[in-house]
C-alpha positions as CSV (number, residue, x, y, z in Angstrom):
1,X,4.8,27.0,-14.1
2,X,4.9,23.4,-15.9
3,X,1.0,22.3,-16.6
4,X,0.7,18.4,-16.5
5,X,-1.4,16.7,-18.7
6,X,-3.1,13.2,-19.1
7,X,-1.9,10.3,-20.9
8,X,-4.6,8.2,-23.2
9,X,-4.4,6.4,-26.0
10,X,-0.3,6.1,-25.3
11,X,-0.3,10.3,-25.9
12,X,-0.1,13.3,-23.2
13,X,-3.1,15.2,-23.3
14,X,-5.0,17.8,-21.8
15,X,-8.4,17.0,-19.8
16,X,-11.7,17.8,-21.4
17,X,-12.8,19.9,-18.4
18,X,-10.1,22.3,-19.2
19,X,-9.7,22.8,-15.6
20,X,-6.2,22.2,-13.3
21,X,-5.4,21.9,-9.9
22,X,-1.6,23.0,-8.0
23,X,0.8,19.6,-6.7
24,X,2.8,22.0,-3.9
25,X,5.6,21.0,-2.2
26,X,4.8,19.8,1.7
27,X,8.1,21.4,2.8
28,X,7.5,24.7,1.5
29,X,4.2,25.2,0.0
30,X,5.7,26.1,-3.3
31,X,3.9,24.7,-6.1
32,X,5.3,22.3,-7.9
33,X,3.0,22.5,-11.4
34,X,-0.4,21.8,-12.5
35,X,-2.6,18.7,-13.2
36,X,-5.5,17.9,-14.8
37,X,-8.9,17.8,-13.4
38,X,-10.4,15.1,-14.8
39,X,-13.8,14.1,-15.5
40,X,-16.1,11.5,-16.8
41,X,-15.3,12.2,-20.7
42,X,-11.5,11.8,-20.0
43,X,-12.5,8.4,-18.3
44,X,-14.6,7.3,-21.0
45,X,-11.5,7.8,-23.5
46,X,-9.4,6.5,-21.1
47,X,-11.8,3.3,-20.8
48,X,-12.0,2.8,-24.7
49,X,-8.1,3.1,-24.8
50,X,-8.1,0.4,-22.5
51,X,-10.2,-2.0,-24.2
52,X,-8.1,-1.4,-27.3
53,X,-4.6,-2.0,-25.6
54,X,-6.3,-5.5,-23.7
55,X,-6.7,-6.5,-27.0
56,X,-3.5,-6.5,-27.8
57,X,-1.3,-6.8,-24.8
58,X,-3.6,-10.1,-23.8
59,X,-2.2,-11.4,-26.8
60,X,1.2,-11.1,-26.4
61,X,2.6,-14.3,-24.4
62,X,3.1,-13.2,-20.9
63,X,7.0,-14.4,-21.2
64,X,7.3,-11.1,-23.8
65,X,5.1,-9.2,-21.2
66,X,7.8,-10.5,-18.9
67,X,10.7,-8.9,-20.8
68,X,9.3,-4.8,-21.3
69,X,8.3,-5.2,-17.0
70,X,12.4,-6.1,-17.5
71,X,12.8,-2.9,-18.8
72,X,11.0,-1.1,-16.9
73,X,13.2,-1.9,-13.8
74,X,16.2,-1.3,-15.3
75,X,14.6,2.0,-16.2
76,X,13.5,2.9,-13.0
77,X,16.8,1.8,-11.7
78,X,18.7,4.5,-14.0
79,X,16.0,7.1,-12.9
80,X,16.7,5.8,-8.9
81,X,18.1,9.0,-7.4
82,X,16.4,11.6,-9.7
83,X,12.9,9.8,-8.9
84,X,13.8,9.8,-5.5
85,X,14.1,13.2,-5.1
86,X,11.1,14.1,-6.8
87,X,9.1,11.8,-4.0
88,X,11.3,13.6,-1.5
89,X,10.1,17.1,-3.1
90,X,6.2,16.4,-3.3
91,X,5.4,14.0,-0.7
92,X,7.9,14.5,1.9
93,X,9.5,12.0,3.1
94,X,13.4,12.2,4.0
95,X,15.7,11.5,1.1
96,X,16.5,7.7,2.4
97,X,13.0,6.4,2.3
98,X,12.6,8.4,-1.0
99,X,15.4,5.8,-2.1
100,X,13.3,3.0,-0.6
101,X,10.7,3.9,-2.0
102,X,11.9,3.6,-5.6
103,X,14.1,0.6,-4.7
104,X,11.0,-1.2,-4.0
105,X,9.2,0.0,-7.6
106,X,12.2,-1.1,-9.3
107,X,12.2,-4.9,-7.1
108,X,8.3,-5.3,-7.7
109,X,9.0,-5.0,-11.6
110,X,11.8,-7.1,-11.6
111,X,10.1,-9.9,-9.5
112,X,6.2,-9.7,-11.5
113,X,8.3,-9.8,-15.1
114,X,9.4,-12.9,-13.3
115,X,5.8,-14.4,-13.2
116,X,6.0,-14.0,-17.0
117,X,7.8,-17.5,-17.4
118,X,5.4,-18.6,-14.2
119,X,1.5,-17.5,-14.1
120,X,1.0,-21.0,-12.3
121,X,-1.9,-22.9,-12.6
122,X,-2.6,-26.1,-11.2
123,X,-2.9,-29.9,-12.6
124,X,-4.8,-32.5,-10.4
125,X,-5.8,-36.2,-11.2
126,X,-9.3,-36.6,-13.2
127,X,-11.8,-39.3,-11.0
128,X,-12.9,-40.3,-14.7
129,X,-10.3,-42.8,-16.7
130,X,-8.9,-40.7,-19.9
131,X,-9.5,-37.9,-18.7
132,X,-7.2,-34.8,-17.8
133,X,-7.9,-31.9,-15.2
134,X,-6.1,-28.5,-14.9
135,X,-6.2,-25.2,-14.3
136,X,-4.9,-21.5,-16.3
137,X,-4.7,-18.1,-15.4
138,X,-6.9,-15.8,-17.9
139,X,-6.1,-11.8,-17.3
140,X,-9.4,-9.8,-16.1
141,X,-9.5,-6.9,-18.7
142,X,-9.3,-3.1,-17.4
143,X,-7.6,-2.5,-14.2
144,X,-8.6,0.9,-12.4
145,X,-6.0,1.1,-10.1
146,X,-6.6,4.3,-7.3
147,X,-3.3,5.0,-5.2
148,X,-2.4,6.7,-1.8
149,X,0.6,9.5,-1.8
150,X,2.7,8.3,0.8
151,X,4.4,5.8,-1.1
152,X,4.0,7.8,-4.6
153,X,6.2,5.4,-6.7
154,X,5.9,2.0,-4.6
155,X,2.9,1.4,-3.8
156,X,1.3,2.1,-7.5
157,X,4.3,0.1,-8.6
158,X,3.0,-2.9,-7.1
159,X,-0.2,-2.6,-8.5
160,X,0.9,-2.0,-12.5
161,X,3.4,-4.5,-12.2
162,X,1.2,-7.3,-11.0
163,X,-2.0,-6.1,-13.4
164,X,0.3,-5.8,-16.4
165,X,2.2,-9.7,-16.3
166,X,-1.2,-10.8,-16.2
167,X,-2.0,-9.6,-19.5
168,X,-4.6,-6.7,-18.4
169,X,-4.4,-3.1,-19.4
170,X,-4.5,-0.4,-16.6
171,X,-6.5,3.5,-16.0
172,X,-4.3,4.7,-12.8
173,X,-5.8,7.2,-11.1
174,X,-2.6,8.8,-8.4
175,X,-3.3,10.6,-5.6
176,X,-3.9,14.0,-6.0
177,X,-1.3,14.9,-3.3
178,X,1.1,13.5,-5.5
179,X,0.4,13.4,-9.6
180,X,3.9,14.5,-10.8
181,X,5.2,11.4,-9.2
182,X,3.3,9.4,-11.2
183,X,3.3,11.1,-14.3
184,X,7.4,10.6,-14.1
185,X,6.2,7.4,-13.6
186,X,4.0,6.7,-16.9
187,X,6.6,8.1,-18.7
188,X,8.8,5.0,-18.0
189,X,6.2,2.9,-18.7
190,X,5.9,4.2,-21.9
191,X,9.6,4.4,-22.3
192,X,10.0,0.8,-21.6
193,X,8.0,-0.3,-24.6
194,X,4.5,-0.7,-23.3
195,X,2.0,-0.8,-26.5
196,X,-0.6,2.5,-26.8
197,X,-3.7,2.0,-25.0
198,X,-2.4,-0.3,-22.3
199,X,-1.5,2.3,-19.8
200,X,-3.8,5.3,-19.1
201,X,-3.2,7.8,-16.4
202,X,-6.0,10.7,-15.2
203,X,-5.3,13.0,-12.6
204,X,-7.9,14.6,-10.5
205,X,-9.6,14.5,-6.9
206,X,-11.3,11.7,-5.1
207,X,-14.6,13.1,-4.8
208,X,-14.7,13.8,-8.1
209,X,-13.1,11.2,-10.9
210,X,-12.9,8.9,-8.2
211,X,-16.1,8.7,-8.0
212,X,-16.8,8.4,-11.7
213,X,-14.2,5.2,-11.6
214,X,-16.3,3.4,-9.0
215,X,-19.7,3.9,-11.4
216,X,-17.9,2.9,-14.4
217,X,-19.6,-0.2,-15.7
218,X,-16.6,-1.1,-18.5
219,X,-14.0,-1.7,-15.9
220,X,-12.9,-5.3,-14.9
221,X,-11.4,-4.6,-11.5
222,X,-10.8,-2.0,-8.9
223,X,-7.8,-1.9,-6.8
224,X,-7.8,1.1,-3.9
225,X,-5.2,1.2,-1.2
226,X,-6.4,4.6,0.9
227,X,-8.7,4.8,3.7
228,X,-11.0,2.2,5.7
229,X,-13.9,5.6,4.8
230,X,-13.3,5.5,0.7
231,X,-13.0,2.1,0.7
232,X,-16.6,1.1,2.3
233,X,-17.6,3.7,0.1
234,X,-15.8,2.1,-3.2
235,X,-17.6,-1.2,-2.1
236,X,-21.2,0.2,-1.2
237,X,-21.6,2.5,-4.7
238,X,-19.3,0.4,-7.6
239,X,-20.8,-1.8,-9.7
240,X,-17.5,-3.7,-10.8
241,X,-17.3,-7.3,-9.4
242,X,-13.8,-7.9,-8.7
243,X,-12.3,-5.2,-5.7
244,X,-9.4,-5.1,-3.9
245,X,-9.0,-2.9,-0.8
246,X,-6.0,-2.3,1.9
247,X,-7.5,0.1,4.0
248,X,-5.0,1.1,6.8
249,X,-4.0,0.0,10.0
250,X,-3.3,0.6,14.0
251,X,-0.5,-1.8,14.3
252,X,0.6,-3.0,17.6
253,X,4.5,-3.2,18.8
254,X,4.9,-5.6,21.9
255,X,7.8,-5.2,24.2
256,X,8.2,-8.1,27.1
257,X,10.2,-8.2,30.2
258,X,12.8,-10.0,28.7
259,X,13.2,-7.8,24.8
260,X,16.2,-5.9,24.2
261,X,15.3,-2.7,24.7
262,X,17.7,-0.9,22.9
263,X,16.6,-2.9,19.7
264,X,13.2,-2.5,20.9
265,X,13.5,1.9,21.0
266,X,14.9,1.9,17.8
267,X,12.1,-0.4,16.1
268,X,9.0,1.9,18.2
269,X,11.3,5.2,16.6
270,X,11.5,3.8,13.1
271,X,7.9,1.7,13.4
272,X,6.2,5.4,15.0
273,X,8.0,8.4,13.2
274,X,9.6,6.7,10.0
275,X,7.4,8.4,7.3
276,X,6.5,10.9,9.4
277,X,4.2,8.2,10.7
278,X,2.2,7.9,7.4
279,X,2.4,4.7,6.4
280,X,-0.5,2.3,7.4
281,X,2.3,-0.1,9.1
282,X,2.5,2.7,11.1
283,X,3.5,1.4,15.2
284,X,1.2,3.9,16.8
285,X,0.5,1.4,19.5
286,X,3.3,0.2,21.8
287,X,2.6,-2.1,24.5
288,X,5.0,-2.4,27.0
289,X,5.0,-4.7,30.0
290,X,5.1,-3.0,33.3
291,X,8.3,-4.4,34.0
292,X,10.2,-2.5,31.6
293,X,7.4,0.0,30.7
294,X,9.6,3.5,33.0
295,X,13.2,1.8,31.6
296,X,11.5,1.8,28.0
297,X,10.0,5.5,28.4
298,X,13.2,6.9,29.6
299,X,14.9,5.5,26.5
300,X,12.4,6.3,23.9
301,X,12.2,9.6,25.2
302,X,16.5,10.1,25.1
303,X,16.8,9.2,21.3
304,X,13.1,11.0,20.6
305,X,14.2,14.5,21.8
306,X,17.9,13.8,19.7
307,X,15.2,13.3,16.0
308,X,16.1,16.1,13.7
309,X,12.7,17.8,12.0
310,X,13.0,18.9,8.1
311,X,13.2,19.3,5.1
312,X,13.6,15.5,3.5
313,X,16.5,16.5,1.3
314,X,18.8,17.8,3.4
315,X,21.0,14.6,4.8
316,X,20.4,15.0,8.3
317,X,16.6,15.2,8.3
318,X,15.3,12.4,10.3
319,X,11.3,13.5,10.2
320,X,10.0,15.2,7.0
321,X,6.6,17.2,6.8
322,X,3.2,15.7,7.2
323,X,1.7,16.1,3.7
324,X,-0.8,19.0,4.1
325,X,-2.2,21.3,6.4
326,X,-5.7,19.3,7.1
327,X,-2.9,16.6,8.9
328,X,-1.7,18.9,10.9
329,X,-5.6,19.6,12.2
330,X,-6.1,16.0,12.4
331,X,-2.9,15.4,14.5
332,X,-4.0,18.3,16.6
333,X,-7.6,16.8,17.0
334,X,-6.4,13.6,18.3
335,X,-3.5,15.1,20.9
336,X,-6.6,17.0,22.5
337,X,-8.7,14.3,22.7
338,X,-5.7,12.1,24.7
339,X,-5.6,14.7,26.8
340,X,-9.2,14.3,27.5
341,X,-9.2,11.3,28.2
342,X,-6.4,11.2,30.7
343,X,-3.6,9.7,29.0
344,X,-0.3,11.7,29.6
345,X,1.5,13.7,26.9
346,X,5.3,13.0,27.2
347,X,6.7,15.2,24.5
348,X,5.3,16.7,21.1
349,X,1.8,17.5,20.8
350,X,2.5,20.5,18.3
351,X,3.1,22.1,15.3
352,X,6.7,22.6,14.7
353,X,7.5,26.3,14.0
354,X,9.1,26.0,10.9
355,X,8.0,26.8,7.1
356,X,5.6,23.4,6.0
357,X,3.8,21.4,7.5
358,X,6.2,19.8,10.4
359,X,4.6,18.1,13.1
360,X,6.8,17.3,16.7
361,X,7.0,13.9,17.0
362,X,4.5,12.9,19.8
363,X,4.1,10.1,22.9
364,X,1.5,9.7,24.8
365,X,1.8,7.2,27.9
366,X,-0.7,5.9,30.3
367,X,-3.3,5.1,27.0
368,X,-6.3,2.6,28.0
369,X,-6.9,1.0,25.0
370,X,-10.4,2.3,24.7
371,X,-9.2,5.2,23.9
372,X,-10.1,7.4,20.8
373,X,-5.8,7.5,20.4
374,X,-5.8,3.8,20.9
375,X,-8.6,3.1,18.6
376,X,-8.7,5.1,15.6
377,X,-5.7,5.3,12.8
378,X,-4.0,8.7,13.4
379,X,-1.2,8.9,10.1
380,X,0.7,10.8,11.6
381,X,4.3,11.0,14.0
382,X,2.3,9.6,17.2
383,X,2.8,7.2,19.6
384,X,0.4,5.7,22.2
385,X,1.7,3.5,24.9
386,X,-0.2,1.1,26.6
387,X,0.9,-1.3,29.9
388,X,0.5,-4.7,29.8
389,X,0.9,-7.3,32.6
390,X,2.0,-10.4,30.5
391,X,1.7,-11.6,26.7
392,X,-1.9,-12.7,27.1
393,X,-3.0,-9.3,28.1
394,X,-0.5,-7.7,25.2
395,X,-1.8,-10.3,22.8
396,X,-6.0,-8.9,24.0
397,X,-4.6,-5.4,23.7
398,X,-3.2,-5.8,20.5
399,X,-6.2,-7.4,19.0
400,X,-8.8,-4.8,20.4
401,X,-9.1,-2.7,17.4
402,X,-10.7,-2.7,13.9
403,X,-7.7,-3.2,12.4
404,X,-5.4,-6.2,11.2
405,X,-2.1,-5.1,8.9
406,X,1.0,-5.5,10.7
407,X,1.9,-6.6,14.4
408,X,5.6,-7.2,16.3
409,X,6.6,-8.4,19.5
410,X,10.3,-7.7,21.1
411,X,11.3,-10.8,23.0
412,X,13.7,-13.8,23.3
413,X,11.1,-15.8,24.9
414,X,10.5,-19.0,21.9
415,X,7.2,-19.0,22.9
416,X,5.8,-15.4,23.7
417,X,7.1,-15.3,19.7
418,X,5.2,-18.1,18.8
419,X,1.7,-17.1,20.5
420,X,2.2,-14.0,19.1
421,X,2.7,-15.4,15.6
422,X,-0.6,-17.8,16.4
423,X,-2.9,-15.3,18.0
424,X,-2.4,-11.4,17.0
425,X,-5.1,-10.6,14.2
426,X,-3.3,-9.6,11.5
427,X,-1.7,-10.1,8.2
428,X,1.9,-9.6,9.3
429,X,3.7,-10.4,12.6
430,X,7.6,-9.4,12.8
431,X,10.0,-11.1,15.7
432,X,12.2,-8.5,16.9
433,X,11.4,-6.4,14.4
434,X,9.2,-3.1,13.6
435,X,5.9,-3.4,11.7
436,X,7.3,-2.2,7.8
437,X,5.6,-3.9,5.2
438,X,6.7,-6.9,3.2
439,X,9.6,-8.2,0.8
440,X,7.8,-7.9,-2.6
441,X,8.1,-11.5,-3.3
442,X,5.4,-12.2,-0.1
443,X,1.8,-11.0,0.4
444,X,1.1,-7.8,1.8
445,X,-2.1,-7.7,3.4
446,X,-4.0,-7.5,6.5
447,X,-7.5,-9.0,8.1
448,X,-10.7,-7.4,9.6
449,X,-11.4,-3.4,8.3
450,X,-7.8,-3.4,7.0
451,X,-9.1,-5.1,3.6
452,X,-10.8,-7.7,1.6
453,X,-8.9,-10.5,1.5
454,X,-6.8,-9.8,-1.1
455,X,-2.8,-9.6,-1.1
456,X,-0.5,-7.7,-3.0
457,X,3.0,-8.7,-3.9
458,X,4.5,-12.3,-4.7
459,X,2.8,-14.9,-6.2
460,X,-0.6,-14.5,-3.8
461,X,-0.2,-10.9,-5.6
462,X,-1.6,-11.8,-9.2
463,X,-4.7,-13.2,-7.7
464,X,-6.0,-9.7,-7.7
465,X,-5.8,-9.1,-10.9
466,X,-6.3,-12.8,-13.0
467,X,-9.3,-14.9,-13.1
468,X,-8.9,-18.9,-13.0
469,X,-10.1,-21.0,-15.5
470,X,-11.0,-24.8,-15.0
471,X,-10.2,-26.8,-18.0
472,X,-10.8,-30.6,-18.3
473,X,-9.7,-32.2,-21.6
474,X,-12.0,-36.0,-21.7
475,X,-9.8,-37.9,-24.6
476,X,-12.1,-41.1,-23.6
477,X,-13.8,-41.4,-27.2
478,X,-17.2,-41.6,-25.1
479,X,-19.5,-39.6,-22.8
480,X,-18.6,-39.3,-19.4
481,X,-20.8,-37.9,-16.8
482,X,-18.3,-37.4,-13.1
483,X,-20.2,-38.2,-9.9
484,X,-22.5,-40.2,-11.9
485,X,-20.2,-42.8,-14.1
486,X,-18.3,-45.0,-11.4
487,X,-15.0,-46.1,-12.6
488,X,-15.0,-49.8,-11.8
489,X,-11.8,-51.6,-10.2
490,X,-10.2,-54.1,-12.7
């Protein structure tokens, strides 16, 4: 079996704790190899490493920074198909998103080696006469950049590319779930002509290097996309200034009296059970007005039942395997408490008897919103479905929980659209539409527990991970003093 190692200082190598942990395979349980379990000496060389490659890779202009994220596209666009099996094989996901997923790396690099020839900053008039006012982007330094499995190629993707155009140098820390992912990963990095000491990867679990990350006192920025738990955490215990967070969502999918309901199934089908419902887009919230709500149930139900269960790479897979047993107990947790509570299980509710870990893809109807389904962030192929009476009371429904990442509405009503565009909390809102993420030239993000402000992807997506200076530039040939010297109107 293949051992893994680290990479540091632009080399592989093994962790100082000489211990390794198993990446298996969700489908099957087979192993897939072993990683390293890292700990707080591979951090600190992983930290100096860093320092050393900011030195140099700050230097280079961020046009020639520009060109190697260039190659690492095209890189990742020759590796497509093998890279998309390998997230297909140790996360899960069917073979289609797999593609997606790697598509979306390969757009990200593409559009942030872009920003090269861009990093805008600003110019603005000076109150003071000879005088001359702007603004620059200056990079932050190390980037510790801790990433979720379910999007094992994309999501890290986003983060490196954006980190790197803006001159910093980068300690990733993947997913234990999913290491071999981005180890394939590094390599293209490295491939693509990155300098030594710019990119550092360490392996290892949350609890444990994670934890030494947040402590770290020589790292510039932290940027965590996991759980709304880990991320309170990150921000209670770390010491580093600059944090961004995406911490998960319980998105809403509104369907009027007047949607297309066939457009409408397929978005709750793809927006509930794409992913196997881990993504935090996830639609595990559908409200449906009472109008429509037995027409819609009837329908969802006829193209549920027809959803193929297994194994991502076979073709006709529509729903791959949660990605480990303790989802499975959490999925199973939460069915029990809807029936608890009185909502009404439609189909699903079980393990799927099969080798892995398959879960049946599961609707609940008759949800109240207070409830614990309705409420808490699930990740997994579940669907709650909530009546509403008209778009005010969607709109209230929809905006009753911690969470603010993505929203849709189905209608063809101009201005239940609009209100819902105006009023739903939350950092996305699709027309007609299911809630995916975003096109990686606009900001991903959400409001309320699903983060801290920040955005990830186009040009909002370098904020992150750049620092603005304020530069003025007083060619007057004398001292001037703003708010205090009046310029005088002659």
């Amino acid at each position: 079996m293949d051992v893994y190692q680290n990479f540091i200082d632009g080399k592989f190598i093994n962790s100082e704790s000489g211990k390794t942990f198993a990446s298996i395979n969700p489908s099957n349980g087979k192993i897939l190899g072993y990683f390293q379990e890292s700990n707080k000496k591979d951090l600190d060389n992983a930290v100096k490493s860093a320092w050393k490659g900011f030195k140099i890779w700050s230097n280079i202009p961020a046009p020639k920074r520009g060109e190697i994220l260039f190659n690492v596209s095209r890189l990742l666009k020759e590796n497509k198909e093998r890279l998309s099996k390998l997230v297909t094989t140790e996360m899960g996901k069917v073979i289609s998103e797999a593609q997606g997923d790697v598509q979306e790396a390969i757009d990200v690099f593409e559009y942030m080696a872009g920003e090269g020839r861009r990093l805008f900053g600003t110019t603005t008039p000076s109150e003071l006469r000879n005088k001359f006012c702007m603004t620059i982007r200056r990079p932050l330094g190390v980037t510790a950049l801790i990433t979720p499995w379910n999007f094992p190629i994309a999501i890290p993707a986003w983060k490196i590319s954006a980190s790197l155009i803006c001159g910093n140098s980068i300690i990733l820390k993947p997913s234990s779930d999913t290491p071999l992912c981005a180890v394939e990963l590094i390599k293209i990095l490295d491939e693509a002509g990155i300098p030594e000491g710019v990119v550092n990867l360490i392996t290892g679990k949350g609890e444990e290097i994670g934890n030494e990350i947040i402590k770290e006192k020589n790292i510039s920025c932290i940027s965590f996309t996991g759980s709304r738990e880990v991320g309170e955490h990150i921000l209670k215990n770390s010491s580093v200034y600059k944090i961004g967070l995406e911490m998960g969502g319980k998105n809403p999918i509104i369907i009027m009296d007047d949607a297309n309901l066939d457009l409408a199934v397929d978005g709750v089908i793809w927006g509930g059970f794409g992913t196997t419902g881990q993504r935090c887009t996830a639609a595990s919230r559908v409200i449906v007005h009472k109008d429509v709500k037995k027409e819609f149930e009837e329908m969802l139900l006829k193209k549920t039942k027809k959803l193929k269960i297994g194994d991502g790479l076979k073709e006709d897979s529509n729903i791959g395997p949660l990605i480990a047993e303790r989802s499975i107990h959490k999925i199973d947790f939460y069915v029990s408490s809807g029936k608890k509570e009185g909502a009404q299980l439609l189909c699903g509710g079980k393990r799927a008897k099969m080798d892995g870990f398959f879960y049946e893809p599961t609707i609940f109807t008759n949800v109240k919103k207070e409830m614990r389904i309705a409420k808490e962030e699930i990740f997994g192929p579940f669907i709650s479905i909530i009546t509403c009476k008209d778009i005010n009371e969607a709109i209230a429904i929809s905006n009753s929980v911690d969470y603010g990442l993505s929203s849709s509405i189905y209608t063809e009503n101009i201005r239940n659209s609009f209100l819902a565009i105006e009023k739903i909390e939350a950092g996305l809102t699709y027309i007609n539409s299911s809630t995916i993420g975003s096109e990686v030239h606009l900001p991903f993000g959400g409001v309320k527990s699903t983060g801290n402000g920040i955005r990830e992807g186009g040009q909002l997506g370098i904020d992150e991970f750049s620092e603005i200076k304020t530069v003025y530039i007083d060619y007057s040939n004398k001292l001037q003093r703003a708010q205090i010297d009046n310029v005088t109107i002659k």
